[in-house]
C-alpha positions in Angstrom: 20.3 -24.8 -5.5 23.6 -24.1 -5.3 24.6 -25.3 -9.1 22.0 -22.7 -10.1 22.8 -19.5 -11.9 20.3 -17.4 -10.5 21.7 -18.0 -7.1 24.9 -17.5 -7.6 23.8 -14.0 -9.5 21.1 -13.2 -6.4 24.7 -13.4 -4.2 26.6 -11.8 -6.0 24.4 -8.5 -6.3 23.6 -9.1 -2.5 26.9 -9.3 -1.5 28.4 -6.3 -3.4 25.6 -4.2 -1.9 26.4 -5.5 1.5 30.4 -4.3 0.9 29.4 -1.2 -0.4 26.9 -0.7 2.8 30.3 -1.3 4.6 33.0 0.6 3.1 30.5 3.9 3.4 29.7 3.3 6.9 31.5 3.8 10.3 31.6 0.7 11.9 32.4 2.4 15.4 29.3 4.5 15.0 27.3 1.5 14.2 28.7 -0.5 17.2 27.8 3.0 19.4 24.3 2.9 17.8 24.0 -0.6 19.2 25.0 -0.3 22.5 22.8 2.8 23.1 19.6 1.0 21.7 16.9 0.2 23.6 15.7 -3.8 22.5 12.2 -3.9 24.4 10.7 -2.3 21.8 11.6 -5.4 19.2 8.7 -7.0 20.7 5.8 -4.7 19.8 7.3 -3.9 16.6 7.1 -7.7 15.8 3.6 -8.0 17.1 2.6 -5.1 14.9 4.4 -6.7 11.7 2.5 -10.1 11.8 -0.2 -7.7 12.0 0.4 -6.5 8.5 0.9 -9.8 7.8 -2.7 -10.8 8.2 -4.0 -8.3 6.9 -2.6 -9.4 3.8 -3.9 -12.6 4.0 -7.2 -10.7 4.1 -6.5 -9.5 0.8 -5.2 -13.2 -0.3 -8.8 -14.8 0.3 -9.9 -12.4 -1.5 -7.9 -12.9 -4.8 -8.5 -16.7 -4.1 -12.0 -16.7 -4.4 -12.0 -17.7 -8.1 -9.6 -20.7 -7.3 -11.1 -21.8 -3.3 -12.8 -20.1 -0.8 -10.1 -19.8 1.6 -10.1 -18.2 5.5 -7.3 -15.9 6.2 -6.5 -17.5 8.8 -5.9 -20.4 7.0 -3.5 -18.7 5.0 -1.7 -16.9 7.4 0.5 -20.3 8.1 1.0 -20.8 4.6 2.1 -16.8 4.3 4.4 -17.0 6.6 6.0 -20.0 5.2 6.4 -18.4 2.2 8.4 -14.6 3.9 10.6 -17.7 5.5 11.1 -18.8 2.0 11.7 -15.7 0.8 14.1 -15.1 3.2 16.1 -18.6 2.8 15.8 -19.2 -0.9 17.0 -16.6 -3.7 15.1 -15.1 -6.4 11.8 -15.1 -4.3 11.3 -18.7 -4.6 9.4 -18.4 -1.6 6.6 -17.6 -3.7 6.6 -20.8 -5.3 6.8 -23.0 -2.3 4.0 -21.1 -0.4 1.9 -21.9 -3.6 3.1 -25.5 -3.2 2.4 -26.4 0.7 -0.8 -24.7 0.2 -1.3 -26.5 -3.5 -0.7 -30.0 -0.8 -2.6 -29.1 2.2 -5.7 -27.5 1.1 -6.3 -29.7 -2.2 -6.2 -26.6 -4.6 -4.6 -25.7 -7.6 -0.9 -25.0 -7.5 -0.5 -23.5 -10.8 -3.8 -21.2 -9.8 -2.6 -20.0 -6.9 0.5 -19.1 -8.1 -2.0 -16.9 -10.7 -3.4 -15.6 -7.7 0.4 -14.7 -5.8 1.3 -12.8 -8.8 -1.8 -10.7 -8.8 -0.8 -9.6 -5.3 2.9 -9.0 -5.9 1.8 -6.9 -8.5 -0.5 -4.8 -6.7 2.2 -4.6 -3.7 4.0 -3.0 -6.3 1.4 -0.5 -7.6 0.9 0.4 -3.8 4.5 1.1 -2.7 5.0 3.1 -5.5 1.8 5.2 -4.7 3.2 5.5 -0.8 6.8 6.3 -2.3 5.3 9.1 -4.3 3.1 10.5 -1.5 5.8 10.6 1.1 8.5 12.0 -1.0 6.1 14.5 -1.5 5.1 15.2 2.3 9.2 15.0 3.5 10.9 15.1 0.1 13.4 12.8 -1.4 16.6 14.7 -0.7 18.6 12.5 -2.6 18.7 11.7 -6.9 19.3 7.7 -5.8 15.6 7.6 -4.7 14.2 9.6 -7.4 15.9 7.3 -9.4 14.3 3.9 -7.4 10.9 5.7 -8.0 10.8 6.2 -11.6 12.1 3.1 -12.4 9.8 1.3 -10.0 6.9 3.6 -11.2 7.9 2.9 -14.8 7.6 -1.1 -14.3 4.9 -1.3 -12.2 2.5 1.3 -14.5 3.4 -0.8 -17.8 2.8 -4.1 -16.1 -0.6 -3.0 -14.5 -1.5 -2.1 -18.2 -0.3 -5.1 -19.6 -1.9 -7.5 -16.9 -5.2 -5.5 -17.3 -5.2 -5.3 -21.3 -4.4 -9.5 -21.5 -6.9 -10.5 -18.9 -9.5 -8.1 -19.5 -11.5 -10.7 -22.2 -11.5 -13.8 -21.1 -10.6 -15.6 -24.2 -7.8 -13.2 -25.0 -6.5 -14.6 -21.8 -6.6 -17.9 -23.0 -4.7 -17.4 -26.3 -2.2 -15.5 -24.7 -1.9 -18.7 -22.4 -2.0 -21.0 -25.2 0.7 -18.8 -27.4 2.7 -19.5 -24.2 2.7 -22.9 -23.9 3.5 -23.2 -28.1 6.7 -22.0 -27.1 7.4 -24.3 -23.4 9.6 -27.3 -23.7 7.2 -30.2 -24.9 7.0 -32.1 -21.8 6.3 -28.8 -19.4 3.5 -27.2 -22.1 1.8 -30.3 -21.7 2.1 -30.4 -17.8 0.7 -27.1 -17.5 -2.2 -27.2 -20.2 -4.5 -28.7 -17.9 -4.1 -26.2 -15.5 -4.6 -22.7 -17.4 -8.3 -22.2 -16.8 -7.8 -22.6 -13.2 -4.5 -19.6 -13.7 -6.7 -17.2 -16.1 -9.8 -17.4 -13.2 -7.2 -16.6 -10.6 -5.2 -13.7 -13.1 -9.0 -12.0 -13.8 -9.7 -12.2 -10.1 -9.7 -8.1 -9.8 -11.8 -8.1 -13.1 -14.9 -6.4 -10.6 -14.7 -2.7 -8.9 -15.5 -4.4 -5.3 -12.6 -7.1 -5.4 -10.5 -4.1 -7.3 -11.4 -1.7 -4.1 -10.8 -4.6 -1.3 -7.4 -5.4 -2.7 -5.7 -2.2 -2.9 -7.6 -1.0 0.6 -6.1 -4.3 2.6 -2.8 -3.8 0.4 -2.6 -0.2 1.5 -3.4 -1.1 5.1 -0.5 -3.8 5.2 1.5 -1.6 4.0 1.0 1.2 6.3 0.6 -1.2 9.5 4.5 -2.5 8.7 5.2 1.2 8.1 4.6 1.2 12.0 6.7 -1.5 13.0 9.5 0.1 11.6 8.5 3.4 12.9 8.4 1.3 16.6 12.1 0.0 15.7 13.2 3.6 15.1 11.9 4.3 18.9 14.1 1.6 19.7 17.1 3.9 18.5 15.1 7.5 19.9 14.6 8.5 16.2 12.3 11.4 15.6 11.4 11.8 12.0 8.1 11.9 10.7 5.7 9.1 10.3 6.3 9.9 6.2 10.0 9.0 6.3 9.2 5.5 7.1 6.6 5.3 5.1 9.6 6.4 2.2 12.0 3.7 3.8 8.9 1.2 3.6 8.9 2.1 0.2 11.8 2.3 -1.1 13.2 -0.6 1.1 11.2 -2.7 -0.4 11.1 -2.0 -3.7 14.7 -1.9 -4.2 14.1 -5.7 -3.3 13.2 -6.7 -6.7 16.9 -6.7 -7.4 17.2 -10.6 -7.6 19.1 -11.2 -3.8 19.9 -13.8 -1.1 18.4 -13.7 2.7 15.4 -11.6 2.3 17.2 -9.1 0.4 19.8 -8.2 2.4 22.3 -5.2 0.4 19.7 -3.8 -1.0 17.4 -3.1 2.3 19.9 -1.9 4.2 21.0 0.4 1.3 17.6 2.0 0.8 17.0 2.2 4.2 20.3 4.1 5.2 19.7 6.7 2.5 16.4 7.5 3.3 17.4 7.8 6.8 20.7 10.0 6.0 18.5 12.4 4.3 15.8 12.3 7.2 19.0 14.0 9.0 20.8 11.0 10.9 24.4 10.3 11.1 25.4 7.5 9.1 26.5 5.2 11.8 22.8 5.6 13.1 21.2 5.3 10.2 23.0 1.5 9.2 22.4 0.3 13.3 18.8 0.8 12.6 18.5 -0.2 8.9 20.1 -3.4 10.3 17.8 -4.1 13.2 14.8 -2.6 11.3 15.6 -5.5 8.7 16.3 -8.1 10.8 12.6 -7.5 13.0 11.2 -8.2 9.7 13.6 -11.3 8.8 14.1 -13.2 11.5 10.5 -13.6 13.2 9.1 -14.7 10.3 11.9 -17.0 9.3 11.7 -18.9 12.8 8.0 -19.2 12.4 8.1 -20.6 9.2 10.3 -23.4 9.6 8.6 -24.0 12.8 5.6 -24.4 10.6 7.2 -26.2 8.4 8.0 -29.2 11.4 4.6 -28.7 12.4 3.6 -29.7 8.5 6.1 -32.2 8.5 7.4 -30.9 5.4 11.5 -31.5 5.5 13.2 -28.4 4.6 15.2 -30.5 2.3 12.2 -30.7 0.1 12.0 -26.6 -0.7 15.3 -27.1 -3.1 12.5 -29.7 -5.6 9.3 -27.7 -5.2 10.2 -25.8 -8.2 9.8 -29.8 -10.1 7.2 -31.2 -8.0 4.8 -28.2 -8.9 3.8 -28.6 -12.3 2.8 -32.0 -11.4 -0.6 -31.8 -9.5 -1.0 -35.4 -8.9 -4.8 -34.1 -6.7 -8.2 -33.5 -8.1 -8.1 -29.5 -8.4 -11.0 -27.4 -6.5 -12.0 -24.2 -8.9 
């Protein structure tokens, strides 16, 4: 991991952002901010985020029908495993080892679920650009810096949902695409992965029907607006009084300013977003980084501990999440579609 260039490009974006979060803030304030908290509302806040958390595994067993029919609560372990992931690994690798320990433990395709994970990101994508718009437009955005993080992220996310839509709309047009793909792999990877594209296609066209379409943006919107509340239940922590919209912004633009390629669950760029949009909810800016900290770390740390305790509970060595990325184009199982 650490002779890899995308890690060393994830830290060095993180850390700037982290120094510039520094040098703009008071530490003093911060510190005051701190000491003035009040901590027993960490607890509900992290009760109310693993409750977003399952409901998007709700929407998960739904995008995994065409590969297994999966519970969500039988995905909620392998979820969380993949946030801790997230958190530990850079350049959302997480993504590829909660495809992986589910790929093992349920005796599905790797390759297809991984179909069916980027379905979801990309409607996570669509639906915090939808809230970003519709809370900047309750409370405003009061600063260019967020305008700026919502056309971009509105840009992306409306050209991907076209593209995804246009190649995966026909069936077979899915398949050459796939196969146009793999002419241009290294030799030994294309032919790795060739036995595995039907199984990715049926998980890419898995929102091909208006029900599954409706199902996965309402349990996508829900999670969404459910972690909205946990942060909303740190802010009490602090005695914050903004409106419900500003977190709902933060939410937003917290999260999509996470993209940027970072280290530890995208720490710079969190605390960043969320400082601004707190800033132009009216704090001071001491106030603002003590909660963008804490607000970040409620949704960090839980799910970190839980995961590597899942991980021991799997027997899976942690060791092991630095060769996932090699081990996963070899599915060595019979695949369930």
């Amino acid at each position: 991991m650490f002779r890899s260039l995308r890690f060393w490009a994830a830290a060095t974006v993180g850390i700037l952002l982290i120094v510039l979060f520094l040098l703009v803030t008071d530490l003093s304030e911060v510190a005051d901010a701190f000491r003035e908290a009040s901590y027993w509302y960490v607890a509900p806040a992290i009760v109310v985020l693993f409750l977003s958390f399952f409901l998007r595994c709700y929407r998960l067993s739904i995008l995994m029908r065409p590969v297994v029919a999966i519970s969500p609560r039988r995905l909620f372990s392998y979820s969380i495993i993949g946030y801790m992931a997230n958190n530990l690994l850079p350049a959302r690798a997480g993504e590829l080892v909660r495809a992986y320990v589910l790929g093992e433990r349920e005796r599905v395709s790797i390759m297809g679920t991984l179909g069916t994970i980027a379905v979801e990101r990309l409607f996570d994508g669509c639906v915090l650009v939808l809230m970003l718009f519709t809370a900047g437009a309750i409370v405003g955005f009061g600063d260019s810096r967020l305008q700026a993080i919502a056309i971009a992220a509105a840009s992306l996310f409306s050209v991907s949902l076209v593209v995804f839509y246009w190649l995966t709309f026909r069936e077979e047009r899915a398949h050459r695409v796939a196969e146009f793909l793999l002419e241009r792999f290294p030799g030994k990877l294309a032919e790795r992965l060739r036995p595995h594209v039907r199984s990715i296609v049926g998980a890419l066209r898995s929102v091909h029907d208006w029900r599954s379409v409706i199902l996965v943006s309402l349990f996508s919107i829900l999670g969404w607006t459910v972690e909205a509340g946990a942060y909303a239940i740190v802010g009490l922590a602090f005695g914050i009084k903004v409106s419900f919209a500003h977190y709902v912004l933060l939410l937003a633009a917290a999260n999509l300013s996470i993209i940027v390629p970072t280290f530890f669950g995208g720490t710079g760029p969190f605390e960043w977003a969320a400082k601004l949009v707190m800033v132009n909810a009216g704090l001071a800016g001491g106030l603002a980084a003590a909660y963008a900290i804490v607000a970040h770390a409620v949704v960090v740390a839980p799910a970190t501990i839980v995961g590597l305790v899942l991980l021991w509970i799997f027997g899976i060595p942690i060791a092991r999440l630095a060769n996932i990325r090699n081990d996963s184009t070899e599915e060595h199982r019979p695949v369930t579609l």
